[in-house]
C-alpha positions in Angstrom: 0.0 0.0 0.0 1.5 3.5 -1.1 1.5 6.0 1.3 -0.8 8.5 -0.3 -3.2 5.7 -0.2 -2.8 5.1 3.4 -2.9 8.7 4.2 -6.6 8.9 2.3 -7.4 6.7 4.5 -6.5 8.2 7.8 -7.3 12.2 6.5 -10.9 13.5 6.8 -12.1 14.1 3.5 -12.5 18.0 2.6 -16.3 19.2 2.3 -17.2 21.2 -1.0 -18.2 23.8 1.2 -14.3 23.4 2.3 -12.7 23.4 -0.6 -14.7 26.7 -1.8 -13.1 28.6 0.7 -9.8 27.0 0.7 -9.8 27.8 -2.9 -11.0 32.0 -2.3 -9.1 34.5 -2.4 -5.2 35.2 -3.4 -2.0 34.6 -1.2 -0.1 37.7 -0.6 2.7 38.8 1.8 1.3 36.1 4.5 2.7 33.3 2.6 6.2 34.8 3.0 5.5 34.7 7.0 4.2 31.3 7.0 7.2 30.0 5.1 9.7 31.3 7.7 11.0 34.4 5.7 9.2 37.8 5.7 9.2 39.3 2.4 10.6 43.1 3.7 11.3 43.8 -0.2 8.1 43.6 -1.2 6.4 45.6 1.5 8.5 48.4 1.0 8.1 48.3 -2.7 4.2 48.0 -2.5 3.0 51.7 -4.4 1.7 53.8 -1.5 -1.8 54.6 -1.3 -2.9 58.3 -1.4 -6.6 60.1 -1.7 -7.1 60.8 -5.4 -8.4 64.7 -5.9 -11.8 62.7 -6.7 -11.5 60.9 -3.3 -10.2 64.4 -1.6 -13.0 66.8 -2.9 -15.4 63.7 -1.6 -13.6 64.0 1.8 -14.0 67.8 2.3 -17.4 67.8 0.4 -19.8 65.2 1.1 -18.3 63.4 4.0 -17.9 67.0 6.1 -21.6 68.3 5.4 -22.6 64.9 6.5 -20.5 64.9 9.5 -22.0 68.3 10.2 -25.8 66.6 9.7 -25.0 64.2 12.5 -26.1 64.3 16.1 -25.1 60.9 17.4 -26.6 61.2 20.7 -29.8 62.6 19.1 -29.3 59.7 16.7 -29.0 56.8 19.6 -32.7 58.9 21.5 -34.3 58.4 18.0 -35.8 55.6 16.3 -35.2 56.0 13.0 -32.0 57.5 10.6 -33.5 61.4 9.9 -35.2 60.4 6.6 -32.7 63.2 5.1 -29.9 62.1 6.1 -30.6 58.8 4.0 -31.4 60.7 0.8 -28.5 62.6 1.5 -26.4 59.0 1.2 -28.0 58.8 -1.4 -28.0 61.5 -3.4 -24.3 62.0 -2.9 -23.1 58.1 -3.8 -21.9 56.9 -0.5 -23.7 53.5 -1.3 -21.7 53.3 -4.0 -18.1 53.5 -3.6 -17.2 50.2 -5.2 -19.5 50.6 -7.9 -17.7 51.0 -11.5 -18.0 54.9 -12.8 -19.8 53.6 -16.0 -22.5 52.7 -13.8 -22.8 55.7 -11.9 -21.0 54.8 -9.3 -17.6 56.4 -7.6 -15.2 53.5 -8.1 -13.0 54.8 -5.3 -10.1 52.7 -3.9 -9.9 50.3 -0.9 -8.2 53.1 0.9 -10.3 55.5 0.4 -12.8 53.6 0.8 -11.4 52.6 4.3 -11.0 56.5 5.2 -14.3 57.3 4.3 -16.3 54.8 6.5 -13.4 55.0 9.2 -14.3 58.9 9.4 -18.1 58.4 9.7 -17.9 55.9 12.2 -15.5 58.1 14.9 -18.8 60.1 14.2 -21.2 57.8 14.4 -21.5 53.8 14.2 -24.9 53.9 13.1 -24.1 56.1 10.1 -21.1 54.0 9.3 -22.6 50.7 9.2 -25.5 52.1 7.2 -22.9 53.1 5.0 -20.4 50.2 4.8 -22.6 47.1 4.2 -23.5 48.3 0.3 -19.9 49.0 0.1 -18.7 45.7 1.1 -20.8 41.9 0.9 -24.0 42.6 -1.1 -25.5 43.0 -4.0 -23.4 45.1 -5.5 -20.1 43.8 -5.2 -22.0 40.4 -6.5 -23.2 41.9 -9.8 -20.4 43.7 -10.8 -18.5 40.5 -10.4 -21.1 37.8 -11.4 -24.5 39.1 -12.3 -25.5 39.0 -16.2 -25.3 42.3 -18.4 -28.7 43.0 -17.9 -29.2 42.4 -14.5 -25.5 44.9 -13.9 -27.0 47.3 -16.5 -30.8 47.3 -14.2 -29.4 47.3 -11.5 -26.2 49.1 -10.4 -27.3 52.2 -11.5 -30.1 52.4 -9.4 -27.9 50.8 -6.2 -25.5 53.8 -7.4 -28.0 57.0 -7.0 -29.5 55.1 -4.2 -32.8 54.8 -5.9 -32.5 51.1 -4.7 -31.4 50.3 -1.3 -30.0 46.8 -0.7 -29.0 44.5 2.1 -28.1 40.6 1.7 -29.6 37.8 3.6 -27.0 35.0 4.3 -27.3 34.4 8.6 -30.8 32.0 9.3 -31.4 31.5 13.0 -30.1 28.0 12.6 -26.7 29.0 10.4 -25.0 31.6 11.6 -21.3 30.9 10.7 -21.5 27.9 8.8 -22.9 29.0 5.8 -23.1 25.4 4.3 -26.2 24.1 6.7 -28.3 27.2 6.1 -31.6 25.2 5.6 -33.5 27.7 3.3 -34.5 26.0 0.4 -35.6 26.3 -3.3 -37.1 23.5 -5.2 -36.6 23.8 -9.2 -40.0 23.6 -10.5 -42.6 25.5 -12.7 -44.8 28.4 -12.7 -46.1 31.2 -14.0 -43.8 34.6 -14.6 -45.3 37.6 -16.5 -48.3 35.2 -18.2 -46.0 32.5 -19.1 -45.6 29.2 -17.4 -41.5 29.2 -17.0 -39.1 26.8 -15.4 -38.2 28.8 -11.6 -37.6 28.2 -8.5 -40.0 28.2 -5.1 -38.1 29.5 -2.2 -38.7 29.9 1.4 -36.6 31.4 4.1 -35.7 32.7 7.3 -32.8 35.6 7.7 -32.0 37.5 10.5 -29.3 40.1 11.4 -29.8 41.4 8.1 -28.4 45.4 8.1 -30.5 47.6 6.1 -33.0 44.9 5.3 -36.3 47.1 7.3 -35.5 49.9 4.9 -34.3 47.8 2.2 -36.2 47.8 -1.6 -34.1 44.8 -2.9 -33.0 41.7 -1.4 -30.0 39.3 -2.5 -30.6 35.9 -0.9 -28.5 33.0 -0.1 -30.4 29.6 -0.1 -29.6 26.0 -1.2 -31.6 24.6 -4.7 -32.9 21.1 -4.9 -34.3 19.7 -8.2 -36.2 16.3 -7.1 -37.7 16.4 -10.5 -34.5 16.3 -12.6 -36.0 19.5 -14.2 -32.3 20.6 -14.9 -30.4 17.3 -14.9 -29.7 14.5 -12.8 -28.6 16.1 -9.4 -30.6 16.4 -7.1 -28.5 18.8 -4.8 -27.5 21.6 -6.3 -25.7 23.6 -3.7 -26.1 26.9 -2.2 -27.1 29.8 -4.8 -27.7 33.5 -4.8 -30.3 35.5 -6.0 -31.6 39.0 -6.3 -35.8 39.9 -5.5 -37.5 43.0 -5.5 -39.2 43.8 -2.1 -42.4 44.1 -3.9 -41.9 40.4 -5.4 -45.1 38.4 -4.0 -44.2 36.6 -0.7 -41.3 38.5 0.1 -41.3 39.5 3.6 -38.9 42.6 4.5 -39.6 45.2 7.9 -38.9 43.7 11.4 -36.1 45.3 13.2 -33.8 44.4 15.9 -32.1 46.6 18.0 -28.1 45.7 17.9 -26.8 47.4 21.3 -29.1 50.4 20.9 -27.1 51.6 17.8 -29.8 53.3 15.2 -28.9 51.5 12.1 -31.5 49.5 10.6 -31.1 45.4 11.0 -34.1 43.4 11.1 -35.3 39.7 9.5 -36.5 38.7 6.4 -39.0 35.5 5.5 -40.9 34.0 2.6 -42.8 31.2 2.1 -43.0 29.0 -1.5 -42.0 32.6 -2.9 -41.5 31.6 -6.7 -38.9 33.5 -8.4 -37.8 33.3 -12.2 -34.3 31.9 -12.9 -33.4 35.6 -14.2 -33.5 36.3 -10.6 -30.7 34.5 -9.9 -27.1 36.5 -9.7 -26.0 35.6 -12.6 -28.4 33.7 -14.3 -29.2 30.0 -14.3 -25.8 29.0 -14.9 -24.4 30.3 -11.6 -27.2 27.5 -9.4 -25.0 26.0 -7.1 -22.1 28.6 -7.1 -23.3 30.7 -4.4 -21.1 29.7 -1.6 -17.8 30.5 -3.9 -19.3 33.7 -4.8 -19.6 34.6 -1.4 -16.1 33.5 0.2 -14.4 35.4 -3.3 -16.2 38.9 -2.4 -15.9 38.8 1.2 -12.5 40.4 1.4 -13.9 43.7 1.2 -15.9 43.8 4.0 -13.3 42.1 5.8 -10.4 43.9 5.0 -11.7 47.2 5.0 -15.3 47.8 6.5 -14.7 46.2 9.6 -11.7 47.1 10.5 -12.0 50.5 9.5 -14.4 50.6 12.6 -11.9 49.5 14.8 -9.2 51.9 14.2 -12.0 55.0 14.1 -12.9 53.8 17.6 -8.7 53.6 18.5 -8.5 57.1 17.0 -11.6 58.8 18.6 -10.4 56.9 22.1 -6.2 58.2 21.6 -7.4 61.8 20.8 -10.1 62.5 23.5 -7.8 60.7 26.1 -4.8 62.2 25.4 -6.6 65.7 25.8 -8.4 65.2 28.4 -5.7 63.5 30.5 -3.1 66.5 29.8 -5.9 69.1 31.0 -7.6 67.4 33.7 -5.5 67.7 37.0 -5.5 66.1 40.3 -3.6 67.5 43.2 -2.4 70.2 40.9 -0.8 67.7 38.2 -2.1 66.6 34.9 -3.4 63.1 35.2 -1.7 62.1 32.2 1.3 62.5 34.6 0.4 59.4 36.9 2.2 55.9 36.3 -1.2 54.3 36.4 -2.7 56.2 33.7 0.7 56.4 31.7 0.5 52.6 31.7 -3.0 52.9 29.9 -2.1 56.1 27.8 0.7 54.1 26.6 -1.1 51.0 25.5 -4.0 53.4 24.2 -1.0 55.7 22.3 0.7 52.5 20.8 -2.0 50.3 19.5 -3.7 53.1 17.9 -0.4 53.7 15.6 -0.4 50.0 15.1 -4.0 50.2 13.7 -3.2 52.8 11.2 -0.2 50.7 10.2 -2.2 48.1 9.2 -5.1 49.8 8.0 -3.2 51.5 5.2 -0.5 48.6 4.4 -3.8 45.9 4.3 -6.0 48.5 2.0 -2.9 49.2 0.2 -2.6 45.5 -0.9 -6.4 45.5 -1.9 -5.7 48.2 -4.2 -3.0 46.4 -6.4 -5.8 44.1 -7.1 -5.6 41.4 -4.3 -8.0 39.8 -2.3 -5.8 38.0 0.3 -8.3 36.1 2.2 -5.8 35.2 5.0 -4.8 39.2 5.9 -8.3 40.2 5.7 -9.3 38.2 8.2 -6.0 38.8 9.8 -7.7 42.6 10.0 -11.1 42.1 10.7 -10.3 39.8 13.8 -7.4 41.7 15.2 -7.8 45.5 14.4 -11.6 44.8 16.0 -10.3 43.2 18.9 -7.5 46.0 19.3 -10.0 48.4 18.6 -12.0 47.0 21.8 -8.5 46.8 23.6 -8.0 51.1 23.0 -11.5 51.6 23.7 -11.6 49.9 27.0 -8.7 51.4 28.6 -10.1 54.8 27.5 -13.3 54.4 29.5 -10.8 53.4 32.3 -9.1 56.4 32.3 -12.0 58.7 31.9 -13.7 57.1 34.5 -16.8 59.0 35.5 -16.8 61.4 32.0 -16.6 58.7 29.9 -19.8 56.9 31.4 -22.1 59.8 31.5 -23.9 59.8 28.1 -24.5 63.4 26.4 -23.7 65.0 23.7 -20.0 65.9 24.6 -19.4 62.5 25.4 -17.0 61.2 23.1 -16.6 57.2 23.9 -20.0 56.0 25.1 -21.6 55.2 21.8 -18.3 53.7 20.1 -18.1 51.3 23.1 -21.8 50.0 22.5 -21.2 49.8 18.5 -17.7 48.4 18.8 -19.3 44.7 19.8 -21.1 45.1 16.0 -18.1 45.3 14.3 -16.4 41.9 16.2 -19.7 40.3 15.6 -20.5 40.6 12.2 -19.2 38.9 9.5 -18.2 35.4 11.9 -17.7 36.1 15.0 -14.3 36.8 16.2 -14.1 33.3 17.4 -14.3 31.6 14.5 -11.9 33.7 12.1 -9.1 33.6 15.1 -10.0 30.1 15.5 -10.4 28.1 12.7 -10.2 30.7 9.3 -6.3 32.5 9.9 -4.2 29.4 10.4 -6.9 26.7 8.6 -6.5 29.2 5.3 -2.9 30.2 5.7 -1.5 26.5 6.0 -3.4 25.2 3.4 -3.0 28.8 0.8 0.7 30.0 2.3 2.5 26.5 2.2 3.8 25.9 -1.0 3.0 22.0 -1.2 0.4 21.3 1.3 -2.3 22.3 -1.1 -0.9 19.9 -3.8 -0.3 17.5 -1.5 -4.0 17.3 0.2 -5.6 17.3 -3.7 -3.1 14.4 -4.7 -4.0 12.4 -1.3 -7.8 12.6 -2.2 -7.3 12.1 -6.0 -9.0 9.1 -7.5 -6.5 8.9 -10.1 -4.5 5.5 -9.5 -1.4 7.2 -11.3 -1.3 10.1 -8.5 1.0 8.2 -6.5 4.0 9.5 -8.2 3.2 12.8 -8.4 2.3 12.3 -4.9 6.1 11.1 -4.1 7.6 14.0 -5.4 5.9 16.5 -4.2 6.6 14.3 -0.2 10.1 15.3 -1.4 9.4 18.6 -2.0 7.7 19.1 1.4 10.3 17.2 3.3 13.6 19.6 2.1 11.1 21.9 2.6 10.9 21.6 6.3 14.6 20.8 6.6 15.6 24.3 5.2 12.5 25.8 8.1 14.4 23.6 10.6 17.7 24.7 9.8 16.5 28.4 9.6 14.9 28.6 13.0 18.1 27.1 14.7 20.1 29.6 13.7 17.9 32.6 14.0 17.2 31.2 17.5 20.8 30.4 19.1 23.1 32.7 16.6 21.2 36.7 16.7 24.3 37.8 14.9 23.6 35.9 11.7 19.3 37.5 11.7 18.8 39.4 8.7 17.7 42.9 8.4 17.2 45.4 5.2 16.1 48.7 6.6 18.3 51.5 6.7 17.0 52.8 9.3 19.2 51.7 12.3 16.2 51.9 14.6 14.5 49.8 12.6 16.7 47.0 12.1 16.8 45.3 15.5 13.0 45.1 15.2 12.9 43.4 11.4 15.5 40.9 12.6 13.3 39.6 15.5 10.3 39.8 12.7 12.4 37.4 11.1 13.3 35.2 13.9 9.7 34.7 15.0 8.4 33.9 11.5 11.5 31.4 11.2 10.3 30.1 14.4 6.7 29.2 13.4 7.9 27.8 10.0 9.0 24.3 11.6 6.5 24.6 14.4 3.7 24.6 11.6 5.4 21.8 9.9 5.4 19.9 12.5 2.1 20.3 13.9 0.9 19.2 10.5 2.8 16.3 10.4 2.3 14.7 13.9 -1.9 16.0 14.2 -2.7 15.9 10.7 -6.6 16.1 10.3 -6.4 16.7 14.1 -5.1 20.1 13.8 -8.0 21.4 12.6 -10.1 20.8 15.9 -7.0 21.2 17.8 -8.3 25.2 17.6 -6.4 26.4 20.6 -3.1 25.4 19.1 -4.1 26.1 15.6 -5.2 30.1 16.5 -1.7 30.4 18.3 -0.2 29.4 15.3 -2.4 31.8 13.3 -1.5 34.7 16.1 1.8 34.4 15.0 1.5 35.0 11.5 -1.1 38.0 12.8 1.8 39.4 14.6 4.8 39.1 12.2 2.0 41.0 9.8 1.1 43.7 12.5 4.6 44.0 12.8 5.4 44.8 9.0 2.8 46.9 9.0 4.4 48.8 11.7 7.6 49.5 9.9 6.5 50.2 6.5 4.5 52.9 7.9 6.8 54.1 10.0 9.4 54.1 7.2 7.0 55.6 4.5 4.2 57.8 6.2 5.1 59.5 9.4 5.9 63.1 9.0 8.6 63.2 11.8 10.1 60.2 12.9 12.0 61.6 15.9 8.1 62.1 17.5 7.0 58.9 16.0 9.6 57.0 17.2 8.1 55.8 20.9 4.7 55.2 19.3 6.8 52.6 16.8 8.8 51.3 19.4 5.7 50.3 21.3 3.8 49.1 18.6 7.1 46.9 17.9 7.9 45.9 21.5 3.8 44.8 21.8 3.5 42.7 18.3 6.8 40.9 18.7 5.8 40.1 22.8 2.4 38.7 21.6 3.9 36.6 19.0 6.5 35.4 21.1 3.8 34.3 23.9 2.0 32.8 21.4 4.4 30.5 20.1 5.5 29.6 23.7 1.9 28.8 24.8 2.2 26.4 21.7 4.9 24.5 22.3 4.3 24.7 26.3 0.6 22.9 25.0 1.7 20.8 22.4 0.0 17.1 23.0 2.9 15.0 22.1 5.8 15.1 24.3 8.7 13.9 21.8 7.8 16.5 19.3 7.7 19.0 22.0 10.7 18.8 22.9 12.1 18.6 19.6 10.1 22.0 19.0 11.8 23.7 22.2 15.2 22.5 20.4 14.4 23.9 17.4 13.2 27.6 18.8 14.5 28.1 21.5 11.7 28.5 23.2 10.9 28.3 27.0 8.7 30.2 29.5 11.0 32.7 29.6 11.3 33.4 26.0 8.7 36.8 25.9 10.0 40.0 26.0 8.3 43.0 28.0 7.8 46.5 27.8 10.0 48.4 29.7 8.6 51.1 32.2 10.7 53.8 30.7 9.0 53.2 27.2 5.6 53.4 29.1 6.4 57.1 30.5 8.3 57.9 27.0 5.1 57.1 25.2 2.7 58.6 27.5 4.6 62.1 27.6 4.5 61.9 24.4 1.1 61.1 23.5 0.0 64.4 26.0 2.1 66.6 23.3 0.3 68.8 20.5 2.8 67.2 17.5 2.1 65.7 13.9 1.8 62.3 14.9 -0.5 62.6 17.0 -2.5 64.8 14.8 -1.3 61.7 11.7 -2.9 59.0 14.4 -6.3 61.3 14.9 -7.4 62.3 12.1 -10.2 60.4 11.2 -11.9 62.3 14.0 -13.0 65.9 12.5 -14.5 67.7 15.2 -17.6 70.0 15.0 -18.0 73.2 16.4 -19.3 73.0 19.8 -19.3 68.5 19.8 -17.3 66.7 22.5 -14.0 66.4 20.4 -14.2 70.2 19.6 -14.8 71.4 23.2 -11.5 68.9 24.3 -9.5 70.2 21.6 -9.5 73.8 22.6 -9.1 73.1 26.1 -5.6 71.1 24.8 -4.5 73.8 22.9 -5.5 76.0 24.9 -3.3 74.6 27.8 -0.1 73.7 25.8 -0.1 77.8 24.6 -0.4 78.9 28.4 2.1 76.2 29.5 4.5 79.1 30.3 1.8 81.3 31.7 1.1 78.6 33.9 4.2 77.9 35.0 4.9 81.5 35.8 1.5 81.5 38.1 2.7 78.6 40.4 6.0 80.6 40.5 4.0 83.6 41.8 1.7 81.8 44.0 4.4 80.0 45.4 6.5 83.2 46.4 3.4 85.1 47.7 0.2 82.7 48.2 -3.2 83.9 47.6 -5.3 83.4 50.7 -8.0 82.6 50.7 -7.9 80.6 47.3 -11.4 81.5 45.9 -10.9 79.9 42.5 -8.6 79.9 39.2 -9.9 83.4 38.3 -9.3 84.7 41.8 -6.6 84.3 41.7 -5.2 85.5 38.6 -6.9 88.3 39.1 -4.7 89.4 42.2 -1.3 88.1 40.9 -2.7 91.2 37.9 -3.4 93.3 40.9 -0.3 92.7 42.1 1.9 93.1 38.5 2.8 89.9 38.1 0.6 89.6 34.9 -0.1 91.9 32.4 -3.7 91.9 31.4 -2.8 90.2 27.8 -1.5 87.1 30.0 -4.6 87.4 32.2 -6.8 87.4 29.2 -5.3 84.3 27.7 -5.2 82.3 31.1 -8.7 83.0 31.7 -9.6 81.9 28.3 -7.9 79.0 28.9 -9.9 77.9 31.9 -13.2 78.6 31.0 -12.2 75.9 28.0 -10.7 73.7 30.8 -14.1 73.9 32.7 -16.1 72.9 29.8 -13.5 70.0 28.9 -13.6 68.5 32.6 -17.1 68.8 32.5 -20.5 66.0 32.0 -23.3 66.3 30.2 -26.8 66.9 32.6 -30.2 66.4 32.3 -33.5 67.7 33.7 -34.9 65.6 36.4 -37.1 63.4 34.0 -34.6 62.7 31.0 -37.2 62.6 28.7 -36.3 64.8 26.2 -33.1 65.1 25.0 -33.4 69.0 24.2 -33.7 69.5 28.0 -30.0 69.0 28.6 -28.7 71.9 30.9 -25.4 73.0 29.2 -23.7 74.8 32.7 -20.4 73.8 33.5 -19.4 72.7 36.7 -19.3 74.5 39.5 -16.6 72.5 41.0 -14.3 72.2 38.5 -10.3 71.6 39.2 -8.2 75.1 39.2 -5.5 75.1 36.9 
């Protein structure tokens, strides 16, 4: 017996549903990680992405009167989305970004595209998810790619001006993630379409967690097609297929709403029942029965690689800026709070992350726009920069404290902490892409045999066995040369490789390079001793997949540091703790592995190849912590670079904080010259701030310009430190009493 054969035997076979999504998508820079050998030539040649002036005059045109439109906490009282607002989306194309121009649509680019929904969701979740779901999985992206010439040339022009609004039913409440066991149903049969009796198909459903679908006017549908009358040949199963229904189609059922976390946008169910629909329904036309599910997994980079994650780093740049503001003008015992180790720890992490968000924002939108859809980094994105997203957000509400809980108009974190939770859960859960999708996709895409391999071991061609053989060779010198590489990058530093001319940079891309080396053989070895196993072996498998994640974050990291960042003497702590954080999370992860790893032998053969103990994760020094956290409290460029997807309104939350931070950073040395004063001749009793620069004028000690500024200054302060309150009743959001605290810090 040959050893493919016996291996057939032993492997579980690989479902259709499988081998769709195995097969979707392209493999990009992640296959360089997974092989042991970061491909630092090709990110830095990668074309940067910029705003065309299209994209720009869209930016300071439509996206800033709409910014100006919205009143999130308003929005959040409120039922509905003003009913302007949504012919203003309309009107001015933002459901249709990735439509084609000769369509009517805008045809932006991935990063624009990202910048756009990342800047209405700092403003509002509600808007941006209204906004992002016709721009990524949908209707539209499925026509352009698949849909007939009549049904793009109906169609898309109507999704472009908004005269159709669309949403896509996929989720039933019996599939959520596994999109293979949705049981809606079609049966191929006939009926009677426009007075003719046509061959069709009679549907029934039930969707849920459908965005847009209570305001929707057309409906793409997911459902699987069964022909038990061998009307179209001898299957009987024809596999999952997609189609396209009017809302005013008889039996289709569109209107029910949930309520996701109290965010306003519109998601809600769908049903019909024995709903007969015409085969030109159908995305694509008959043809395309059955090739539903690969149409789905080959568009779903979009939403993955930019909608999603475009939340998470608005919510890590709305959470940096208001933090960093308000903990450099709010003061206890007489020092800004920004000041204290405790908060610097948080500032820090808030400070770092969010520059590591950017980072990969831009690098993984940059790789969609030369054409790729990378299935593995797109999920690498939505899972992590959501989950980091969460990570910023949390330890701003920490630091804010009692400000950041009180809702109100000038609260600036309370609504992107309840829509954050929409962004991890849509699309999979975050669960499931960490779990099963990064390291499931990237071993069997990034490896540059496996896939070979697997298709020769389930062949039913007798003659496969000696194809089979040499590819075995293949594989085996394969992992020799990952084995070799790992020992040396683990016990000899001196011989790691590193490109960048940057000598800051370099000591960072070679550890990049010694932890990808590191989870080559690990990788190699999982799959050779688990096999099949692996794949519900999820704990091991998703630390194997954080790795790659990391090394990816980590790139990301230095090519934007490298290309983007306007002074990289400011940048540099915000890189070195973006750095010092990816490479300690990968590192952890790959010691977790090998500390977990079921078979003892092979463990121990792992540790000898890495390196790796308990002891092998770096830290992050305390003096980075208070490096970073000074820095983040300073008016610079990168810190404006790292905010500014966050456009503040006259007289909003970010505004009001704003001021008060620049307002405090120009009287820095009036301030400084007050404590001086006080400190030589004490006002007694201390009334107040405005006391008491009134008597140190008195006095001479300030001329009445410096009075004027510093008095400025705090009545901006006051405001800043200040919480939104309410009439007795809260009833009507218009009530809110808009006097500032009477007890507010002095300066």
């Amino acid at each position: 017996m040959s050893i493919r054969t016996s291996l057939k035997k032993v492997l579980p076979p690989i479902s259709v549903t499988e081998q769709e999504a195995l097969d979707a998508g392209d493999v990009w820079i992640e296959s360089s990680i997974y092989q042991g050998k970061p491909d630092m030539h090709a990110l830095r040649q990668l074309p940067q992405a910029k705003l065309s002036a299209d994209e720009q005059a869209f930016m300071d045109g439509p996206v800033q009167t709409l910014l100006e439109m919205i009143d999130d906490f308003e929005l959040q009282n409120s039922e509905h989305i003003p009913q302007e607002m949504l012919d203003f989306l309309g009107k001015e194309k933002f459901f249709s970004m990735i439509i084609p121009k000769k369509f009517g649509g805008l045809e932006f680019s991935p990063y624009a595209n990202s910048t756009i929904v990342a800047t209405i969701a700092a403003r509002s979740g509600a808007i941006a998810v209204t906004v992002m779901v016709p721009n990524s999985l949908g209707p539209g992206e499925l026509l352009m790619h698949y849909g007939t010439e009549d049904q793009q040339n109906y169609w898309l022009p109507r999704l472009a001006v908004g005269q159709d609004i669309p949403c896509f039913a996929l989720t039933s409440p019996e599939a959520g993630s596994d999109a293979g066991s949705i049981p809606d149903a079609a049966i191929v049969t006939k009926g009677q379409w426009e007075g003719e009796e046509v061959i069709g198909l009679r549907v029934s459903w039930d969707k849920r967690y459908i965005t847009l679908a209570p305001i929707a006017t057309v409906l793409g549908l997911a459902f699987k097609v069964f022909d038990p009358d061998q009307l179209l040949g001898e299957k009987l199963e024809l596999g999952i297929t997609c189609a396209l229904l009017p809302k005013s189609h008889p039996g289709v059922e569109l209107g029910n709403r949930h309520d996701p976390m109290g965010v306003r946008f519109y998601n809600g169910t769908t049903r019909g029942n024995d709903v007969f629909i015409p085969m030109d329904f159908i995305i694509g036309g008959q043809k395309n029965i059955g090739k539903g599910w690969q149409m789905l997994v080959s568009c779903l980079g979009a939403g993955r690689g930019i909608s999603l994650p475009a939340m998470g780093v608005a919510t890590a740049q709305a959470a940096f800026k208001s933090t960093a503001e308000y903990s450099f003008v709010r003061e206890q015992f007489g020092v800004p709070i920004g000041r204290f180790e405790g908060i610097q720890d948080k500032l820090a992490d808030i400070a770092g992350k969010t520059f590591l968000l950017e980072a990969m924002r831009v690098l993984t939108t940059e790789g969609l726009g030369e054409g790729i859809k990378p299935s593995v980094v797109t999920a690498i994105a939505k899972y992590h920069m959501t989950e980091l997203g969460r990570d910023v957000m949390n330890s701003a509400m920490d630091v804010q404290a009692g400000k950041a809980i009180q809702r109100g108009p000038q609260n600036t974190l309370a609504n992107g902490y309840a829509a954050l939770p929409i962004a991890i859960t849509v699309e999979g859960a975050n669960i499931l892409t960490r779990n099963l999708m990064i390291f499931g996709q990237g071993a069997m895409r990034c490896h540059p045999h496996l896939k070979e391999m697997v298709d020769l071991i389930h062949s039913n061609d007798s003659s496969a066995d000696g194809a089979f053989n040499k590819v075995l060779g293949k594989t085996v010198a394969f992992s020799v040369k990952n084995a070799f590489r790992s020992k040396v990058n683990s016990y000899l530093p001196f011989m790691r490789n590193a490109e960048s001319s940057l000598v800051e940079v370099r000591p960072y891309e070679k550890r990049l390079n010694a932890l990808s080396a590191k989870l080559a053989p690990l990788a190699d070895l999982s799959l050779l001793v688990l096999g099949g196993d692996l794949k519900k072996a999820e704990l091991l498998s998703a630390r194997l997949g954080d790795v790659i994640s990391y090394v990816y974050a980590g790139m990301a990291a230095v090519r934007f540091y490298e290309q983007r960042v306007q002074d990289r003497q400011q940048a540099l702590p915000f890189f070195k703790y973006a750095m010092e954080w990816s490479l300690q999370q990968g590192e952890k992860a790959i010691v977790d592995f090998v500390n977990n790893f079921p078979n003892m032998p092979t463990r121990l053969l792992m540790r000898g190849l890495t390196n790796t103990y308990t002891s092998s994760v770096s830290g992050i020094s305390d003096d980075l912590i208070r490096e970073l956290s000074n820095a983040a409290l300073q008016d610079t460029s990168i810190k404006a670079q790292l905010t500014h997807l966050v456009k503040p309104i006259a007289g909003d939350g970010n505004d009001i904080n704003e001021q008060a931070f620049k307002a405090k950073h120009a009287a820095m040395p009036l301030l400084s010259k007050v404590q001086k004063a006080l400190r030589k001749a004490p006002v007694v009793p201390f009334i107040s701030f405005e006391n008491a620069v009134n008597k140190l004028h008195e006095n001479g000690d300030l001329t009445e310009q410096e009075v004027e500024t510093l008095l400025s200054y705090n009545e901006k302060r006051k405001l800043a430190v200040r919480v939104d309150e309410f009439t007795f009743d809260m009833v009507d959001v218009n009530t809110l009493e808009q006097s500032p605290e009477k007890d507010a810090d002095a300066a």
